[in-house]
N, C-alpha and C positions, 0 to 999 in steps of 0.2 A: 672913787667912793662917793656915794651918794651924799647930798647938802641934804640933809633936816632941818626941821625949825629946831628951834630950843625949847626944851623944854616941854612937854605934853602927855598927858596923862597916856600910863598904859591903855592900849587897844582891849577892849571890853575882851571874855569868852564870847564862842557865839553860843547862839540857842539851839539846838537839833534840828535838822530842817524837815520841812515837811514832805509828804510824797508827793511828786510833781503833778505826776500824772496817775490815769487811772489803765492799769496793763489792758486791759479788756474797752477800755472807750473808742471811738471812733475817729479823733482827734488829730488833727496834722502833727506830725511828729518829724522836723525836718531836721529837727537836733534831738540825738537822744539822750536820756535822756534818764535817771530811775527812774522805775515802775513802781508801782503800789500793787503788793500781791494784794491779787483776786484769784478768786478761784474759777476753772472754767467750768463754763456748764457741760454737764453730764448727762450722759444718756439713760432713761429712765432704764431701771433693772427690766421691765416689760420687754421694750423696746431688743433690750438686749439679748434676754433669752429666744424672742423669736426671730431675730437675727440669724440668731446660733444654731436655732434646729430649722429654719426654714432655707435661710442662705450658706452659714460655712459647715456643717454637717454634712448635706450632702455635693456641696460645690467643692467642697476641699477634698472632701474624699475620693472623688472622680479627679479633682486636679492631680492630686499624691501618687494615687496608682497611673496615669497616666505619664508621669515624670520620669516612671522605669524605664517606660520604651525608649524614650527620651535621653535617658542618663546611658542607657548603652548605646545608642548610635554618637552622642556627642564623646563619650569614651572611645568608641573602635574611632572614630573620627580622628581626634588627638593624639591615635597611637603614634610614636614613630616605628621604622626597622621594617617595613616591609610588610605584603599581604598575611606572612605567615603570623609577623605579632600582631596585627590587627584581631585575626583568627584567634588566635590565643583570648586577645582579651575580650572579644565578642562570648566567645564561649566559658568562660570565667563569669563575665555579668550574668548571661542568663542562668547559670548553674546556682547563684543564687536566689533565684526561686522569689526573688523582690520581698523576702524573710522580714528583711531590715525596714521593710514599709507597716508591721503589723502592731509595735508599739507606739509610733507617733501616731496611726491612724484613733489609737484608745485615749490619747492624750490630745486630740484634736475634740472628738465627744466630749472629752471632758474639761473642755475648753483650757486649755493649760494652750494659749497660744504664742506664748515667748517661745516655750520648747519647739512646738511646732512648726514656728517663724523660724530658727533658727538652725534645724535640720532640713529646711528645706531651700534655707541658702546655702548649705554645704551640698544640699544634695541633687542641685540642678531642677529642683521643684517651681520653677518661676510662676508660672498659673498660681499655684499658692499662694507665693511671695506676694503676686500683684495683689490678689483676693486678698489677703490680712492687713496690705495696706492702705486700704480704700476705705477697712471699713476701723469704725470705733472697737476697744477691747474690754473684755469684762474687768479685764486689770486696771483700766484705767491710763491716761495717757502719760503719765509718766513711765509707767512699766512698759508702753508702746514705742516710746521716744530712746529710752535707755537700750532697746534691746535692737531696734533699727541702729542704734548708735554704733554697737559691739559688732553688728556683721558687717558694717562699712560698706552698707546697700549702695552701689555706685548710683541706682537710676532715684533713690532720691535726696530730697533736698533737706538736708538735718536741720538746718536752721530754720527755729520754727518763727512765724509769722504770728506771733500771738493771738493781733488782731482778729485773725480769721479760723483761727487752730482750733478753740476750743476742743470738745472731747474728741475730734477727730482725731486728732493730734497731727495737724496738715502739715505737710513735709515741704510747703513752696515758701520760698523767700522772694519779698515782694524788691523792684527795684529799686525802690526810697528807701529802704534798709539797707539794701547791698550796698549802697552809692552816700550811706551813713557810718562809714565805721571809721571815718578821719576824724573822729572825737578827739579834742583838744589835740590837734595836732600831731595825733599819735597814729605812726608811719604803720599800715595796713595794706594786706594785697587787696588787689583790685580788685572788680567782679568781674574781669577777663584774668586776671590772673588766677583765680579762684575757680574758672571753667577749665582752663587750662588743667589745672593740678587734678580735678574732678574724670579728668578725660586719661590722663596719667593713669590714675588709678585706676580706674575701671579696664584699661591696659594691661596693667601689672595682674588685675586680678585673670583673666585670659592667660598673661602667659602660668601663671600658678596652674591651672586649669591645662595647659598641655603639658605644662612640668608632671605634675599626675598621670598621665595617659604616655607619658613618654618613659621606656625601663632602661635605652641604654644611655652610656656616657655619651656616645656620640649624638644624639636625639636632645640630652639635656644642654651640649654645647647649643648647640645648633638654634635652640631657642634661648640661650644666655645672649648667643651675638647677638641676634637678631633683636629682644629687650634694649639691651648697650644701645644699639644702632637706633633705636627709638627714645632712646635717651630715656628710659623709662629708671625707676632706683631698682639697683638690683638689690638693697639691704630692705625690702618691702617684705613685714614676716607675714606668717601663716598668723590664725586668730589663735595662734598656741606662741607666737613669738619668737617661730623657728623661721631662719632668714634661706634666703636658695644656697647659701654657703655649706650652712649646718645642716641642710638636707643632702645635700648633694656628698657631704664628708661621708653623712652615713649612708648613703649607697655605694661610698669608695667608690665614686666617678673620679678619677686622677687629674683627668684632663678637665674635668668642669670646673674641678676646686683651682686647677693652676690658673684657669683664663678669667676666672672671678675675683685672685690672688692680685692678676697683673691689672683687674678694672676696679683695684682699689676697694674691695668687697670690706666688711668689717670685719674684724674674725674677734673681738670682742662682746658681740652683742649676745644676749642673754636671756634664754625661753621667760617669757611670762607671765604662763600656764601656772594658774595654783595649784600642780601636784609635785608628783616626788622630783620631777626636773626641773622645777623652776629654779634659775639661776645658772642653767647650763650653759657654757659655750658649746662650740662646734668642738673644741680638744675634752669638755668631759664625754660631750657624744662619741665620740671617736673609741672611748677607753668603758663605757659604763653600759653603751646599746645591746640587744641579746647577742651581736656577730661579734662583739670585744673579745671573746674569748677566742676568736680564731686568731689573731695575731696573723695574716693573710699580709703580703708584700705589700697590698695596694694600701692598705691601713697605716702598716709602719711607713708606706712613703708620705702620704698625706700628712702623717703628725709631722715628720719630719719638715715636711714643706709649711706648716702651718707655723710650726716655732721659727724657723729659718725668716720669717716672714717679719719685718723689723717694729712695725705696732702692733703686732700679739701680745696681749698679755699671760703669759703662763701661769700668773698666781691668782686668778682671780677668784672670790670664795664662790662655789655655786647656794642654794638655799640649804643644803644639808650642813653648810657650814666644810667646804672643803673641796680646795684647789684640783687640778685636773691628776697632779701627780697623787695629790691625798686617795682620791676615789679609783685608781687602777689595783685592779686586786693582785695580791702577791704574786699571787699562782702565774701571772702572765710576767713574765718578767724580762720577754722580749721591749712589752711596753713600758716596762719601770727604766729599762737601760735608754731610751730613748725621751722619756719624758725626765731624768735624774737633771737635775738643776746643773749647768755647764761649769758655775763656779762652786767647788767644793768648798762645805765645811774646812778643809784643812788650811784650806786657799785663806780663807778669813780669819783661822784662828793665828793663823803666822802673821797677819797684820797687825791683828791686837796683841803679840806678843812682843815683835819685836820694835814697837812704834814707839820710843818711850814719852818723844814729842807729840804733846795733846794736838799743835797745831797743824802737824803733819797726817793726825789719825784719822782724820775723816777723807779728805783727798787723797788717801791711798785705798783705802776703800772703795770711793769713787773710780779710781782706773782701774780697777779691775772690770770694769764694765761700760758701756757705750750710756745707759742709761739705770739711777740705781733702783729700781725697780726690779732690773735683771737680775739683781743679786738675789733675789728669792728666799729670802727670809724663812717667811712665813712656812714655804717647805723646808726648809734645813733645820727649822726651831720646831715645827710639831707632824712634819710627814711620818706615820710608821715607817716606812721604806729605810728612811735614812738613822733605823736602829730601835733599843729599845727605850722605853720612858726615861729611864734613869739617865741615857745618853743626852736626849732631849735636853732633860732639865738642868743639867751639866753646862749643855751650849747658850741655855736662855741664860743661864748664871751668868758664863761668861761674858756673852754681851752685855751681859749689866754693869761686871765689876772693868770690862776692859775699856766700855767705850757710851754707856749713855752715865753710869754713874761719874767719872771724869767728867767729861764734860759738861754735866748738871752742875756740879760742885765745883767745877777751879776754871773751865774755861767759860762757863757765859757768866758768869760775875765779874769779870776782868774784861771782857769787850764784845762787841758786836758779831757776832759768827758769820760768816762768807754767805755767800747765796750754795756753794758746794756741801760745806759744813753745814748750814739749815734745811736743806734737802734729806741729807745724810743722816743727820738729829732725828729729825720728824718721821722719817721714812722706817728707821730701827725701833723706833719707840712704837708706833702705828704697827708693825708685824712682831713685836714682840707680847702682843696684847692679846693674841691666838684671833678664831674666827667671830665676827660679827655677828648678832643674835638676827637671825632670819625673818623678816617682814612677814613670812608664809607660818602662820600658826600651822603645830603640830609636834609631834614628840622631841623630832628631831634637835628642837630647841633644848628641852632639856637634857642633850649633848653636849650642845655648844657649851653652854651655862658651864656646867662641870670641867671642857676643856680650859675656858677662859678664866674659870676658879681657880686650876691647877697651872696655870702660864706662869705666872710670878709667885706661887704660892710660897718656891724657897728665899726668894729675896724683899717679901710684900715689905715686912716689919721693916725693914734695912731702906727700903725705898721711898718709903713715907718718912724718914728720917730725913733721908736727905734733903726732899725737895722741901720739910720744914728746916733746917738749916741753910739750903741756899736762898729761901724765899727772905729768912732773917737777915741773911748777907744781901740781899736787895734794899732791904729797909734800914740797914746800917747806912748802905751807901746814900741813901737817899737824905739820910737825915740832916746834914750840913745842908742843903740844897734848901732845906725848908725852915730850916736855923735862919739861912739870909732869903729867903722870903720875910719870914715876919719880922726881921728889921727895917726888913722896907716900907714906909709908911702906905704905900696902898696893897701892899701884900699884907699888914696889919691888919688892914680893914677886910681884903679877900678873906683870910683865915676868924674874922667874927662873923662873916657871914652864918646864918643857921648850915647844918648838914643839911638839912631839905627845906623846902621851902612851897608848900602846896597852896593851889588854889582852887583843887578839885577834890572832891570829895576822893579816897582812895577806891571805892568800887566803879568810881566813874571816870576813872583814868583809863581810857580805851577808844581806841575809832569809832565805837556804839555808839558813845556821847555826844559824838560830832557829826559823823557818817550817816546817811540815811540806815535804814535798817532794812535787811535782806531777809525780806518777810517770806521770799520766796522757798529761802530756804527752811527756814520753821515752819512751814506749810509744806516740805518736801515736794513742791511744786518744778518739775525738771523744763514745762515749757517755757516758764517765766524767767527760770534761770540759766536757761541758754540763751536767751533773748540780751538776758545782763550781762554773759559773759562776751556775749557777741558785740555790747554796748562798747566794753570796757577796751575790746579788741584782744582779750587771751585767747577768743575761739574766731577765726575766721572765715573756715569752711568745714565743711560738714568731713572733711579727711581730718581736722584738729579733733574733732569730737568722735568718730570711730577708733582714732589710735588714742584718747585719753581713756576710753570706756573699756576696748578689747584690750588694747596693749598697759594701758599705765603709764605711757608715754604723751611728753608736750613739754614744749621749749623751754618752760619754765622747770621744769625737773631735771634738764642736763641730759648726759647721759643713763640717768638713772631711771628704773619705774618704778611706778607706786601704785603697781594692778592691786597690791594686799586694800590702800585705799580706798581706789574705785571699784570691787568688786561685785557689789551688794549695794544697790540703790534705797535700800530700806534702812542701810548702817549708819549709827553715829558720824564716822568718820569720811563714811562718803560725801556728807555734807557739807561736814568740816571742812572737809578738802577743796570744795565750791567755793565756798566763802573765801576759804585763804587764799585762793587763784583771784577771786573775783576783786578781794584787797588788794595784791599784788600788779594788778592790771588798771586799775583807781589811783595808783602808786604811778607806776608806769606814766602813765597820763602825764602825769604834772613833774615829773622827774626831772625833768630838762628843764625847765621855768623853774620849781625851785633852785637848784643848782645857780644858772643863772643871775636871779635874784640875790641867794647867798656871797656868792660871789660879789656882787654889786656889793657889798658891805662893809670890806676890808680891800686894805692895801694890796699889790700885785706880790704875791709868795704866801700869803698867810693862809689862804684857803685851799683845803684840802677836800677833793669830793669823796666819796666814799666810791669803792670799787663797784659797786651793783648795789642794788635791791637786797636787803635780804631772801634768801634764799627761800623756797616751799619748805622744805623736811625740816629745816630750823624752824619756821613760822610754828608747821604742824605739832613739835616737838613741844615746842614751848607753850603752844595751845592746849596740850594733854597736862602740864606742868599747872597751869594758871586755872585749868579749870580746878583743879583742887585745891591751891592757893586762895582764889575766893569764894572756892564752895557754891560754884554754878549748881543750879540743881534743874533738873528735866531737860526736857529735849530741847525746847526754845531758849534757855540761858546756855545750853552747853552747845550750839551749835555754832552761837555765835564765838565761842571764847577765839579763834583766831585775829579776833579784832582785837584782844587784849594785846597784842606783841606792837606795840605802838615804836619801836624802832625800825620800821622798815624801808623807811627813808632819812635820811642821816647824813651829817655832814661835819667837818671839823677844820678848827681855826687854831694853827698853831701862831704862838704870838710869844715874843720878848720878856716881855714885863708883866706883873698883875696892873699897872696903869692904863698898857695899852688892851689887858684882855676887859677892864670895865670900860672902857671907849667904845671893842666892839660891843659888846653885852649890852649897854646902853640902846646902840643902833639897833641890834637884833629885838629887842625887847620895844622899842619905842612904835615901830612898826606890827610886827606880829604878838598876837596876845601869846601868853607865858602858862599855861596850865601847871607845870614845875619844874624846879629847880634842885638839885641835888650838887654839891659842894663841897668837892672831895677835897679842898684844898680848906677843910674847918676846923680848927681844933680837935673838935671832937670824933672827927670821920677816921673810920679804915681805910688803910692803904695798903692793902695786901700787895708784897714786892716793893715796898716804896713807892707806889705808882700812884696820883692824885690827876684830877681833873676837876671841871664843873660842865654840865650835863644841864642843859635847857631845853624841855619838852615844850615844844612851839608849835602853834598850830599855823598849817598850809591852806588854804583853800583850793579846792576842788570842785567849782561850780557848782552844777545844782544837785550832787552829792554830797555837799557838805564842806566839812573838812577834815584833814586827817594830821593825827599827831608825830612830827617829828623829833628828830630827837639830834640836836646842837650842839658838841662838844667845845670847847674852851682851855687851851691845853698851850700851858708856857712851854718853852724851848727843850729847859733840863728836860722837863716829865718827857718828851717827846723822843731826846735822846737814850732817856734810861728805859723808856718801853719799847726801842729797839733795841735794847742789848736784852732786856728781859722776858720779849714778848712769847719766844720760841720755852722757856721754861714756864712762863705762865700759862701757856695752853696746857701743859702738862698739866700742872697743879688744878686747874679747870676742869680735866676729866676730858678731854679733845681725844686721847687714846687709852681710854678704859672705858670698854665698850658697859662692863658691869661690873670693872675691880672697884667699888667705891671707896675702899682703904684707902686706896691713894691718893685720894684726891683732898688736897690740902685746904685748898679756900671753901666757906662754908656754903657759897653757891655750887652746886654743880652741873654738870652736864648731862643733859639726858640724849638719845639719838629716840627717832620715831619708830622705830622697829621694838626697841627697848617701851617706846608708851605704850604700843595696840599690845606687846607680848606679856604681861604678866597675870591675866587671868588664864589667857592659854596654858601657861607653865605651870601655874597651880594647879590645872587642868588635872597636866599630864602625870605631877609629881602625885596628887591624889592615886591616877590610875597605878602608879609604881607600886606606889602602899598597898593599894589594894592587891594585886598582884603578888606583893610579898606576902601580906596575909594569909593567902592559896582564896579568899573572897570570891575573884574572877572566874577562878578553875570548878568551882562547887557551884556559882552560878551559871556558866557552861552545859556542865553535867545537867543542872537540873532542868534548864532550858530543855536539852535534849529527850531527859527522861519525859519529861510534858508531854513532849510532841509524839514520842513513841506510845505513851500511854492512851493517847486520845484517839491511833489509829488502831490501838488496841480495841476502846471499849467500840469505835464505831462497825469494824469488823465482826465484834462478838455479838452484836444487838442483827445486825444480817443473819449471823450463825442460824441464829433461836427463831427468826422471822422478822424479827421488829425492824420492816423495814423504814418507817417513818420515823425512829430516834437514831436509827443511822444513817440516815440522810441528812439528819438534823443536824447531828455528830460532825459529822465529814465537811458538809455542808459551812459548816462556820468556821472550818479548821480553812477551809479552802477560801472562804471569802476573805479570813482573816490574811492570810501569806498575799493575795490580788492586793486586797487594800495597801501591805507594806511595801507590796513590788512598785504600784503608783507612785507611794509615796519615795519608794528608794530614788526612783527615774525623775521625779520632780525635785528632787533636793541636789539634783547634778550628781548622784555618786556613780557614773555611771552603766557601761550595758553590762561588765562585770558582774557589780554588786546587783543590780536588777534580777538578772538571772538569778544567781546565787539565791535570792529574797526567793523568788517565784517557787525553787528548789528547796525553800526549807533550810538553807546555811546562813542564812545573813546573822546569826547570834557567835558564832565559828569565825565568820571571814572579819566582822568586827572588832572579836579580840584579836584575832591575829594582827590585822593593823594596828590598833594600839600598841601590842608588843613589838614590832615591829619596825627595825629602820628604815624599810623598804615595802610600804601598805601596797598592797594587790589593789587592779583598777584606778579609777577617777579617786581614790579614797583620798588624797593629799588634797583636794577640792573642798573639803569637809572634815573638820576634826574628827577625829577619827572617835577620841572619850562620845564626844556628842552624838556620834551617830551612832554610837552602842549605847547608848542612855535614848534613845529615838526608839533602838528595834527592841529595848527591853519593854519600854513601856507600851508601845502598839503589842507587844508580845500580853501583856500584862489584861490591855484592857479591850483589845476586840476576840483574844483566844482563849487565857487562863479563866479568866471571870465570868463569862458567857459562859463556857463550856462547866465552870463549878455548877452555877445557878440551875442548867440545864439537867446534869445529872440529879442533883439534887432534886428536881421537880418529876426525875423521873423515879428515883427513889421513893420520893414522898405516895407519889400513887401507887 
């Protein structure tokens, strides 16, 4: 333990630090360091337009059509099988007629060049590709940075060089930044190791590239080994987040899927696509693709190899809210026999029957399975397959009264549960709560809602009982314990401590106060905030920033993705999401030194470091929560609120005595200044569960960042023993699995998940459209959409009849510019070639109710709320067709 003086006034706050530097200056920068957003210079609109018509009008448009020829010889090239399937596929490309070159060449004119960019990295267009990145975009270079980002351009260099970037948005990373990312110590690849991975991918992206051009199983082996043997990933997805596993399933390759089985492939990974598949594995591909319904030997052997396979997960939800066995339709019931959960309901209910020993009831449970996850819950408690509702809520009963309510009430008040038992706990409680509310806005949700309504709905009342009677049996036990605390003269003086204790103002209780400020991001500035995040070391090479952008994936998310976050570079939360990465990696940094330090403070045993960082989707979650809490308002206070969540590094001192926890507290406080104190062990505090602490938000320094607010916990023995016998029903009562039963949840904090923040204007959304619908609203404004349209080829036919052929040109004429203008628009808003068409044809008022009523929207529609995009086509319906065309007749009336 560290010698201090005696005695010495607490350590001032500090003051906000200033911006170090200028992002845009010239400056040696050999430590980086924050930036002070600036804006880059841009290119004059002049400049731009004739750009546009003098260089990529017609430069692109000879590049695009040039890329046909192009795209069929590098096709028949990568066919495998022989001269005959080369043939085949030579004469397929050209029988398309290069069709599919005719709408991006209108969206090239019309300068929309993300779209344009981005079909012509799928489409073998490179002449393009190089042309759009040489030059500036009318979009401006954040919309040029972001959408380079999404195709994971192998040939350039994402991280951008600020310095030199301006509106280019120049894709070179200079060698004094690459050779700067060992900021504070903090462990980074190298710029060889970062070529290497750059070379990798560009690899992977080839072999993608013959995977397409190859139709048999043997063609697709044949390029899996050959990958493997290059050590290349074979779990590398599509920009839709389909791996070669979950492609290969649904071409029912046998062999491809077993030798990707045996090279360790994932078979949990999960499309990332915002439509109706996001959330798929390769087993809902298998049961849900258009060939599902052949139930074909090669189908059922793969599922079967795929479950057989011992890290499968079989329950996992996809975004519709529903496991792989949920989504196989009855009618196939070869695949219901094969995907039926191994351990039967009956299997379980004999446990909890004849178990009468609480101690014995979870590890019998447990052996029925290698791992309890295989016990599949979540399908035995709400799959249709396995009966009707009423069966269902029968079985969810059961498990209440035979085995979470026991053990809520008689075994965790009486002692510590097993690591078997709190696996078992958690695991029943978390699939008894139905499916998770889907990240991917859309109808779908308000399904979930209503399953997850209906989970508990027969035992809610009976269940929020309990866990306020076992919380009461916490604070009973607890109370002796705090009886001979305050006999004890400095447990006297702990317990007059205030409950809180500030010395910050309460809105200025957040890393804002201390942190520099991420101007970049309230300037939605994307080059200066890769540059920051490349600072911090969350982004290190330009593959971290294509899979955080396309995929939704990065180290700091886990296994999880949060494409619903990054989707949309214009969105609240895609911001958000910058900033709490960019927190999190400022964290990171000094993670290991504070630790360290901490340590340095107390005795050997008393310090406990916390398991990680908090998490992102916590961060985020709690970000959505705080911005309401203190009433952020616009885009610059709300961007920031992830810096509210001032616990994201953390640490705890379990200790003896209240003598020896004011010793440490002394130390801790004598050194680092104190912004607040909170002192659960005060007369006057709550102690939900019995449970007491004191909680010391200390500030860290983080060089020329600032510093960032930790958060100190102070925790005698008892509390430490009684929040391990209680911790597992405190997350209960916390709301940890009730995804949106708030009934239950007993403490008056509760838990939100981030899927539940972005989801509740979508739901209103959707529930509005319900109403409406019920009303017959939607069906009368259908009809009359239609009658419109029929009427207006009406009057312009009849003005022909009579002669008049200039008011039916005029007639026709606006009818036809009107449907162009929506088809643009439909193509520009991602709903894709579907709904475009449809637009061009005169259905987009049709195809958009039907999506909304719909659990299964036709085309890219799950890309785009489907309400919003029928509130889009009524109003371009309203005011380039209905209103023109009134005024028009009317003006020919009038004369």
């Amino acid at each position: 333990m560290e010698v201090l003086l005696v005695s010495s006034a607490p350590p001032p706050l500090p003051p906000k630090p200033q911006q170090t530097r200028d992002a845009g200056s010239n400056e040696e920068d050999d430590e980086v360091g924050p930036t002070a957003p600036t804006s880059a210079p841009t290119t004059p609109a002049l400049v731009l337009a004739l750009q546009h018509l003098i260089i990529v009008v017609p430069f692109g448009l000879l590049f695009m059509w040039l890329s046909w020829p192009y795209h069929i010889v590098l096709q028949t090239y990568h066919t495998s099988g022989g001269p005959l399937a080369r043939l085949r596929t030579f004469i397929r490309e050209v029988l398309m007629l290069s069709l599919h070159l005719v709408i991006p060449s209108i969206y090239l004119c019309c300068g929309s060049y993300a779209e344009v960019f981005v079909f012509s990295m799928t489409s073998n267009g490179w002449l393009l590709v190089q042309l759009l990145e040489q030059l500036p975009w009318p979009a401006g270079t954040t919309s040029k940075l972001f959408t380079l980002a999404q195709c994971r351009c192998p040939t350039a260099q994402l991280l951008v060089n600020v310095e030199t970037a301006g509106d280019m948005g120049g894709l070179q990373l200079s060698a004094r930044r690459r050779s700067s990312f060992a900021l504070g110590g903090c462990v980074v690849a190298s710029p060889a190791d970062v070529d290497v991975q750059n070379k990798r991918r560009s690899d992977i992206l080839l072999v993608w590239q013959k995977l397409w051009a190859t139709g048999s199983d043997a063609g697709w082996l044949e390029v899996i080994t050959s990958a493997h043997q290059g050590r290349l990933d074979l779990d590398f997805p599509t920009p839709e987040g389909e791996t070669i596993l979950y492609k290969a399933a649904g071409y029912r390759h046998i062999k491809s899927v077993a030798q990707l089985l045996e090279l360790g492939a994932n078979t949990n990974l999960q499309v990332t696509a915002m439509g109706n598949d996001y959330g798929n594995t390769a087993l809902h591909a298998l049961v849900t693709d258009l060939r599902a319904g052949e139930q074909s030997p090669a189908q059922l052997r793969i599922l079967r190899m795929l479950l057989a396979h011992p890290p499968t997960d079989a329950a996992i939800y996809n975004g519709l809210g529903k496991t792989p066995y949920m989504s196989v339709s009855a009618k196939h019931q070869k695949l219901v026999r094969v995907l039926r959960p191994t351990v039967a309901w009956a299997d379980i209910e004999l446990v909890l029957e004849v178990n009468d020993n609480l101690d014995s009831l979870a590890p019998a449970l447990a052996e029925l399975v290698e791992k309890v996850s295989d016990l599949r819950l979540s399908d035995l408690l709400f799959c249709q397959h396995e009966g009707p509702e009423e069966e269902l809520k029968r079985r969810r009963k059961m498990l209440w009264v035979g085995l979470l309510m026991p053990m809520t009430s008689q075994l965790c008040p009486v002692r510590k549960l097993s690591e078997t038992e709190r696996s078992v706990y958690k695991y029943c409680w978390s699939a008894s709560q139905g499916p998770p509310v889907s990240i991917r806005q859309g109808p779908h949700n308000a399904q979930i809602a209503l399953v997850v309504k209906s989970a508990r709905e027969s035992y809610r009342e009976d269940m929020a009982h309990v866990l306020r009677e076992t919380s009461a049996k916490f604070e009973e036990q607890a109370r002796p314990l705090y009886k001979e605390l305050l006999a004890d003269e400095h447990g006297a003086i702990l317990a007059a401590i205030p409950e809180k204790v500030v010395n910050v103002e309460p809105d200025e209780m957040n890393h804002g106060r201390f942190l520099i400020t991420p101007g970049w991001a309230q300037q939605k500035d994307l080059s200066t905030a890769v540059e920051e995040l490349c600072a911090v070391g969350v982004i290190q090479s330009e593959g971290d920033l294509g899979d955080l952008f396309q995929q939704g994936r990065h180290r700091l998310f886990g296994n999880e993705s949060q494409k619903a976050v990054f989707a949309d570079s214009d969105s609240l939360q895609f911001w958000m999401g910058l900033v709490a990465m960019w927190a999190i990696g400022v964290h990171e940094q000094y993670s290991a030194s504070y630790d360290a330090k901490m340590r340095s403070f107390c005795k050997e045993g008393e310090f406990l470091a916390a398991p990680g960082l908090k998490g992102f989707s916590r961060i985020m979650a709690k970000a959505f929560e705080y911005k309401k809490e203190f009433d952020l308002q616009g885009f610059e206070q709300e961007v920031v609120s992830p810096l509210y969540v001032i616990d994201v590094l953390r640490c705890t001192y379990q200790l003896p005595n209240a003598e020896r926890l004011f010793e440490v507290r002394e130390v801790v406080t004598r050194v680092l200044p104190n912004a607040r104190t909170k002192n659960g062990y005060s007369r006057k505090a709550a102690a939900p569960c019995g449970y007491r602490d004191m909680k010391l938000n200390v500030l860290w320094e983080c060089g020329q960042f600032g510093s960032v607010v930790t958060e100190v916990q102070l925790m005698l023995d008892e509390n430490a023993r009684a929040k391990q016998k209680m911790h597992a029903v405190y997350q209960v009562m916390r709301g940890d699995f009730s995804t949106a039963d708030i009934d239950s949840q007993v403490l008056a904090k509760k838990r939100t998940t981030l899927a539940l923040a972005l989801a509740p204007d979508m739901r209103t959304l959707q529930q509005e459209a319900l109403r409406e619908l019920s009303t017959g609203a939607m069906t009368v404004a259908v009809l009359l959409s239609y009658f419109d349209l029929g009427t207006t080829v009406a009057v312009g036919v009849q003005y022909f009849s009579i002669g008049n052929l200039r008011d039916g040109y005029t007639t026709l004429g606006m009818l036809v510019g009107s449907l162009v203008i929506q088809t643009l628009v439909t193509f520009a808003t991602g709903q894709g070639v579907l709904a475009t068409v449809v637009t061009f044809c005169g259905g987009k008022t049709m195809l958009d109710t039907y999506n909304v009523l719909a659990d299964h929207p036709l085309g890219a529609a799950g890309s785009v709320n489907p309400v919003r995009a029928l509130a889009t086509t009524r109003s371009l319906e309203l005011i380039l067709d209905a209103l023109p065309q009134t005024f028009h007749q009317l003006s020919v009336l009038v004369q």
